[in-house]
DSSP file (Angstrom, degrees, kcal/mol; ACC not computed):
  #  RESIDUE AA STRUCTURE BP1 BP2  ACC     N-H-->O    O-->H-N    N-H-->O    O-->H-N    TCO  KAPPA ALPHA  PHI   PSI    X-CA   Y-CA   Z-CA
    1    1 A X              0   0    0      0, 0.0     2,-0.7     0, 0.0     3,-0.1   0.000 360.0 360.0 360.0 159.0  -60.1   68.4  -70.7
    2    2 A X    >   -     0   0    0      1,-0.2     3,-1.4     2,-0.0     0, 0.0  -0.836 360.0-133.2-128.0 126.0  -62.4   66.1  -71.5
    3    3 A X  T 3  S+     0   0    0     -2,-0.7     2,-0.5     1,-0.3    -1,-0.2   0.770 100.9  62.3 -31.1 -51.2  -65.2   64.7  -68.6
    4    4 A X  T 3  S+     0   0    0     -3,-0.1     2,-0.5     2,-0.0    -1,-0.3   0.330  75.4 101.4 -86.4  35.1  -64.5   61.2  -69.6
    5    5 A X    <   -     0   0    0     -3,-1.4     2,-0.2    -2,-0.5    24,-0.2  -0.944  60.2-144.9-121.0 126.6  -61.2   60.8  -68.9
    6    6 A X        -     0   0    0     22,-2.9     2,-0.5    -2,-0.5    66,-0.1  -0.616   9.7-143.0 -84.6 130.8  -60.0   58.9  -65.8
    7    7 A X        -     0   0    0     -2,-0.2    66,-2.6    20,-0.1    67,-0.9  -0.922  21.4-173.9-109.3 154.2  -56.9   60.1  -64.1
    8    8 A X  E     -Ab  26  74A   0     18,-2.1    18,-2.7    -2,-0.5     2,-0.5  -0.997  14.3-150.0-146.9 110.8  -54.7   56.9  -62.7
    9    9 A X  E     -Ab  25  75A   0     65,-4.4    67,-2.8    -2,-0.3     2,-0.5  -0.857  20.3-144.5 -97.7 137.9  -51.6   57.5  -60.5
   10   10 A X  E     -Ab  24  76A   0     14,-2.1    14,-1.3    -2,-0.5     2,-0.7  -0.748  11.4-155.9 -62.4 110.8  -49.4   54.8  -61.2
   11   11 A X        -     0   0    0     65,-1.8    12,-0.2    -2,-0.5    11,-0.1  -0.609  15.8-155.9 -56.7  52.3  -47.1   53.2  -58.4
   12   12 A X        +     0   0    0     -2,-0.7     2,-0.2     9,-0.4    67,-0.1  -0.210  18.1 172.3-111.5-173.4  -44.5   51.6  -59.1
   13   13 A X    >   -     0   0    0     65,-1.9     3,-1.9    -2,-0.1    -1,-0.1  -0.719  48.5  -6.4-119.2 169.3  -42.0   48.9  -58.0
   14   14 A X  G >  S-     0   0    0      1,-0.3     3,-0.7    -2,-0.2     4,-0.3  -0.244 126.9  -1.7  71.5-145.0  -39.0   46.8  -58.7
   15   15 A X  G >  S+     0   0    0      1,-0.2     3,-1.0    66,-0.2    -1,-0.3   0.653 122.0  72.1 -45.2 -38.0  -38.1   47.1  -62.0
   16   16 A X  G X> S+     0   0    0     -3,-1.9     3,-3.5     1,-0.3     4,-0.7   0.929  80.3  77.4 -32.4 -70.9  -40.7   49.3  -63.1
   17   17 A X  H <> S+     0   0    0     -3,-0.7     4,-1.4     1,-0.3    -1,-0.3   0.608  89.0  53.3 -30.3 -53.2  -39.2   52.0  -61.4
   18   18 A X  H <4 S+     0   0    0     -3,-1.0    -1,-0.3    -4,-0.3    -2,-0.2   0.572 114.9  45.9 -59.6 -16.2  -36.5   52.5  -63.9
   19   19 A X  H <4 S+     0   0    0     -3,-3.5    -2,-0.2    -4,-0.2    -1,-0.2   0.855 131.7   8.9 -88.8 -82.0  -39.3   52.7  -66.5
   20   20 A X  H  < S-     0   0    0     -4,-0.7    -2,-0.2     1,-0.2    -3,-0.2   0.698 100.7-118.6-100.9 -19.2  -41.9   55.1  -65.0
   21   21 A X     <  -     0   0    0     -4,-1.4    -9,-0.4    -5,-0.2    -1,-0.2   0.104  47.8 -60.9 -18.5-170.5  -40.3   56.4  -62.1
   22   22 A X  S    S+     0   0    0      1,-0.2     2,-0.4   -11,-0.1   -10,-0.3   0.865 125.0  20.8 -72.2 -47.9  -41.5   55.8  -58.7
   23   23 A X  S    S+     0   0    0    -12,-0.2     2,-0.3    -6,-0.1   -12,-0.2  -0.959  71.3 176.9-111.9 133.2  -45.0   57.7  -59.3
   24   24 A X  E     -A   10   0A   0    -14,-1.3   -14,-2.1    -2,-0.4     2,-0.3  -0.963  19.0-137.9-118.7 162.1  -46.5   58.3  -62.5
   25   25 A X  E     -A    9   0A   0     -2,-0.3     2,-0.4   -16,-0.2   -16,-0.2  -0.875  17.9-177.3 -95.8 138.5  -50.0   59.9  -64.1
   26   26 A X  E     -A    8   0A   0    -18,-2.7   -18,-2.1    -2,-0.3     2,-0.1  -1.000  20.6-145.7-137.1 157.9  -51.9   58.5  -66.8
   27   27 A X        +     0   0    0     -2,-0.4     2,-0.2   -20,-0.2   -20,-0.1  -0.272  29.4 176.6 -87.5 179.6  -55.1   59.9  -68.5
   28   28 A X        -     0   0    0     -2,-0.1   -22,-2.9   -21,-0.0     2,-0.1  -0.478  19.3-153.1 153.1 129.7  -58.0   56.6  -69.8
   29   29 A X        -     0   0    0      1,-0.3   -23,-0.3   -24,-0.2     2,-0.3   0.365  52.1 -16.3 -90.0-144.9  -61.2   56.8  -71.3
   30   30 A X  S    S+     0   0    0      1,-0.1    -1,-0.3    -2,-0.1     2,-0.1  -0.689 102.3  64.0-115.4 145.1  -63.6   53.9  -70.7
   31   31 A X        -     0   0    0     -2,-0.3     2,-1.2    -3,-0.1     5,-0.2   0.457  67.9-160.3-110.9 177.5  -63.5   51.6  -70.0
   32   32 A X        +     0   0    0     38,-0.1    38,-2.6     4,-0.1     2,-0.2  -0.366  48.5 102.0-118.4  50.6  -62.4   52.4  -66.7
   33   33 A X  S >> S-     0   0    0     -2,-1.2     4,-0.9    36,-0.3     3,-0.9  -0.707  81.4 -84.8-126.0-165.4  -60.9   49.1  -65.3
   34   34 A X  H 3> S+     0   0    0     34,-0.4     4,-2.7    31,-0.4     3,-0.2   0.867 121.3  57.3 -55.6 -50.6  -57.3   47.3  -64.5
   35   35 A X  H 3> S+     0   0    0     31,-3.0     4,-2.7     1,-0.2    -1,-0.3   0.851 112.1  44.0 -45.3 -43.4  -56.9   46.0  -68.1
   36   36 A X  H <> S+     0   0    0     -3,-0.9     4,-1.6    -5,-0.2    -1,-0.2   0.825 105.5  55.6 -35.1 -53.9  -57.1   49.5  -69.2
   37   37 A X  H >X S+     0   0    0     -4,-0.9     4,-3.4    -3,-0.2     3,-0.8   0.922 111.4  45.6 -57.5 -65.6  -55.0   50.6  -66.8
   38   38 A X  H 3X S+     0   0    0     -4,-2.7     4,-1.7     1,-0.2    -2,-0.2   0.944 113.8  55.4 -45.5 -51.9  -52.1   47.8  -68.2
   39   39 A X  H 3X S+     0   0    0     -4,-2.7     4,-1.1    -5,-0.2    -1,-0.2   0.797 109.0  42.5 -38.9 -45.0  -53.0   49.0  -71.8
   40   40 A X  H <X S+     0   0    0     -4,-1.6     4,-2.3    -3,-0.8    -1,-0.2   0.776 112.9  49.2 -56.9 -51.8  -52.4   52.5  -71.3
   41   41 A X  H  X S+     0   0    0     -4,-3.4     4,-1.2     1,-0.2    -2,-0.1   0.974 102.8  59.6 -69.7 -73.9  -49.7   52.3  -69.6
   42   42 A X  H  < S+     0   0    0     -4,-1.7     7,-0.4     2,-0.2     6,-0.3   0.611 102.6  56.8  19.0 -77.1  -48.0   49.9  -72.1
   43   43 A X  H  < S+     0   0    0     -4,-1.1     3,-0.4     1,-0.2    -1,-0.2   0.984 112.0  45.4 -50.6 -70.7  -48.4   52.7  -75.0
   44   44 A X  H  < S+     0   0    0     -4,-2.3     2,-0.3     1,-0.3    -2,-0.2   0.732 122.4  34.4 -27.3 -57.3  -46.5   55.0  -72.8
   45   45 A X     X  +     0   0    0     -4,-1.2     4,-0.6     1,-0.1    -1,-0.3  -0.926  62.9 155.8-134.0  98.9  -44.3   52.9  -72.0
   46   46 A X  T  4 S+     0   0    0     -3,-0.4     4,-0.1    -2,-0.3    -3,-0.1   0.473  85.2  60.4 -78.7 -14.7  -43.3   50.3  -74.9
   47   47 A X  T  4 S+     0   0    0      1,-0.1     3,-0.5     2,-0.1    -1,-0.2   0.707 113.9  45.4 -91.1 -14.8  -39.8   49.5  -73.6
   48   48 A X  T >4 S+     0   0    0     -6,-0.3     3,-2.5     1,-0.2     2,-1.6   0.999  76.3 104.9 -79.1 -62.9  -42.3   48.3  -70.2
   49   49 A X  T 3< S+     0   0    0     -4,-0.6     4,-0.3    -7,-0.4    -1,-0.2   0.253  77.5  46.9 -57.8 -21.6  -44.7   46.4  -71.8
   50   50 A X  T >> S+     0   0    0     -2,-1.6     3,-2.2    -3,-0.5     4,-0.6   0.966 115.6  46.0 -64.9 -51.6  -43.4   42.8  -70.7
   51   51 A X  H <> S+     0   0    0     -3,-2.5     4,-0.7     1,-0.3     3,-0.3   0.973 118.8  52.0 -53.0 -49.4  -42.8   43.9  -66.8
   52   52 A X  H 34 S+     0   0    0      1,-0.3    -1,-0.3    -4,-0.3    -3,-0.2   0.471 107.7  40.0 -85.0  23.6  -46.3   45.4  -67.3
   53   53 A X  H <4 S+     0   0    0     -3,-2.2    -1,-0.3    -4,-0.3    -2,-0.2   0.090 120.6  48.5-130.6 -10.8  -48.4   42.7  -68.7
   54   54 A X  H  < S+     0   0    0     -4,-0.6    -2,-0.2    -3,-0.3    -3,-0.1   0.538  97.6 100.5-116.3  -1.8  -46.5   40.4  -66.2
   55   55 A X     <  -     0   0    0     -4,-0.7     2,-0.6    -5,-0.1    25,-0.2  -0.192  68.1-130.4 -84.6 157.9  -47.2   43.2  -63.0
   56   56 A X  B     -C   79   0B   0     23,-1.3    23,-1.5    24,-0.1     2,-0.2  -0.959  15.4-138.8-128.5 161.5  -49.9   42.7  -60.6
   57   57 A X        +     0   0    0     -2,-0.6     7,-1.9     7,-0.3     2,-0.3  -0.535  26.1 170.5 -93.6 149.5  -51.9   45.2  -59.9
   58   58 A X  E     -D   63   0C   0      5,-0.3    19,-4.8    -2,-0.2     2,-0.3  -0.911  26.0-140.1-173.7 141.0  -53.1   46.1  -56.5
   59   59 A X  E >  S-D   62   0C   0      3,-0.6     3,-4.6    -2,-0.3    17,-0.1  -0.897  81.5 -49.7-111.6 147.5  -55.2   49.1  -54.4
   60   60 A X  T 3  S-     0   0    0     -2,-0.3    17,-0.0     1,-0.2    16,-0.0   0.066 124.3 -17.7  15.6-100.8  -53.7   49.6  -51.5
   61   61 A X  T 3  S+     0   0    0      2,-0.1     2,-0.4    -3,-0.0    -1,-0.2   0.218 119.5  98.0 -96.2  16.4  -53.1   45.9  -49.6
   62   62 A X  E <  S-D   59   0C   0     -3,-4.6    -3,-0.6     2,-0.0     2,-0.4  -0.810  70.7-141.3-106.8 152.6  -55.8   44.5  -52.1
   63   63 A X  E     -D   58   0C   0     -2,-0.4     2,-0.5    -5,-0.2    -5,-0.3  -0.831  22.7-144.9 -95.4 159.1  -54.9   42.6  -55.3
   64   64 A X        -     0   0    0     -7,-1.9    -7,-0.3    -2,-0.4     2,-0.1  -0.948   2.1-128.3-125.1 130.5  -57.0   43.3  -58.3
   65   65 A X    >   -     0   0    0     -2,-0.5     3,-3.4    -9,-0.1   -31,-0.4  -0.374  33.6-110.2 -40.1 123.3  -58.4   41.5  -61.4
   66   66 A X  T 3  S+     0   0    0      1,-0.3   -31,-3.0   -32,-0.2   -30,-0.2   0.522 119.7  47.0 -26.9 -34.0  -58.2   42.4  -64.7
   67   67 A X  T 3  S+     0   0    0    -33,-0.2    -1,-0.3   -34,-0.1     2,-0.1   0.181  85.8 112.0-111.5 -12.0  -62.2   43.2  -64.8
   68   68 A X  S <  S-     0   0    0     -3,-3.4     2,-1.4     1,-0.1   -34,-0.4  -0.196  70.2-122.3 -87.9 147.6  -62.1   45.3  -61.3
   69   69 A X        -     0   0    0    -36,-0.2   -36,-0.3    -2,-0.1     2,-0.2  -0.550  19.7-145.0 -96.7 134.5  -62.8   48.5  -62.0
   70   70 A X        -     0   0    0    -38,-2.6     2,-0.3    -2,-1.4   -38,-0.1  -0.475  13.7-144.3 -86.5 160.6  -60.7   52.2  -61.3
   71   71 A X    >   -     0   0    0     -2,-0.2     3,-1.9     4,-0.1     2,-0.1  -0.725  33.2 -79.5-123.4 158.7  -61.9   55.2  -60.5
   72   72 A X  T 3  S+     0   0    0     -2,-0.3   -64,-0.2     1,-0.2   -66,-0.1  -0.411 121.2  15.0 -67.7 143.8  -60.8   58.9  -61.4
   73   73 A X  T 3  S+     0   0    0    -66,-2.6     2,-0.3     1,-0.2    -1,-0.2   0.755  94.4 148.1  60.5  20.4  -57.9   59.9  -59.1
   74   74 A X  E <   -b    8   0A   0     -3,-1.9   -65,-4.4   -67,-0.9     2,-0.3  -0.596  45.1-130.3 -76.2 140.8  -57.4   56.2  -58.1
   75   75 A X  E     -b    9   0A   0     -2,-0.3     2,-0.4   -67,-0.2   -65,-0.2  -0.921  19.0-165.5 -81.7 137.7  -53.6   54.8  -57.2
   76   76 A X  E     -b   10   0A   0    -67,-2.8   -65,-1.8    -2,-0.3     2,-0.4  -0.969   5.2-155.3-118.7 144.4  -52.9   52.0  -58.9
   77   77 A X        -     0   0    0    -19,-4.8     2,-0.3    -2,-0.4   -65,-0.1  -0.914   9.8-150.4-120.4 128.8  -49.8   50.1  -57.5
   78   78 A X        -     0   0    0     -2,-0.4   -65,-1.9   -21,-0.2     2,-0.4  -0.705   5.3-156.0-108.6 110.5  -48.0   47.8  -60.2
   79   79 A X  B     -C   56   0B   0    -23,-1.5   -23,-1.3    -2,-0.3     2,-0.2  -0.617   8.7-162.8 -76.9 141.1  -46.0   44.4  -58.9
   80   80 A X        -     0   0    0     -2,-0.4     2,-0.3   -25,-0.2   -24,-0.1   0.108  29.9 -89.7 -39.6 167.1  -43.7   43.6  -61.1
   81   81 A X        -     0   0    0     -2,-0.2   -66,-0.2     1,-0.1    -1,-0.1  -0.734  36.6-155.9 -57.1 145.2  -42.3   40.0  -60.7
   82   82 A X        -     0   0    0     -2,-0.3    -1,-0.1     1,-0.1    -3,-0.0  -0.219  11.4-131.5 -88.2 168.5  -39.4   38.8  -58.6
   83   83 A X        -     0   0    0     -2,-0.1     2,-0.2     0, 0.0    -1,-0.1   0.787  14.6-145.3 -78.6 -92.6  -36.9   35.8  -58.7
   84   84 A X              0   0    0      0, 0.0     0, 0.0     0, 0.0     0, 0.0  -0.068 360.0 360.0 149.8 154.8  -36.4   34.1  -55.7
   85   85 A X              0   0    0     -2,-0.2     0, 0.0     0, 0.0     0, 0.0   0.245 360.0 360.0-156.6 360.0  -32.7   32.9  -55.7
């Protein structure tokens, strides 16, 4: 395995879920932040890539910025958007 590779469990909701399932892993070199995070996942999952470019991102109760950085063995959990009706 190789030292510079970040592992990121994934969390998601809403729609996602049908996509990645409730939890997923992804692997991510540097660099090691939320934009990454989107990228990665993205590649994985191509059929996602609107929901996830449109998710917010968030550790625990916090939301996070493209720029914030993740850590190896971080959860990230991924927002999709709603509707309101």
């Amino acid at each position: 395995m190789n030292d510079d590779l970040a592992n990121i469990t994934l969390e998601a909701n809403g729609a996602l879920i049908d996509h990645l399932g409730e939890t997923a892993e992804i692997a991510m070199g540097p660099p090691y932040t939320v934009e990454r995070v989107r990228g990665v996942a993205a590649e994985r999952w191509p059929a996602a890539v609107g929901l996830i470019s449109q998710s917010a991102c968030a550790r625990g109760d916090a939301l996070l910025a493209d720029d914030d950085e993740v850590t190896d063995g971080e959860t990230i959990v991924l927002v999709p958007p709603v509707s309101g009706g």
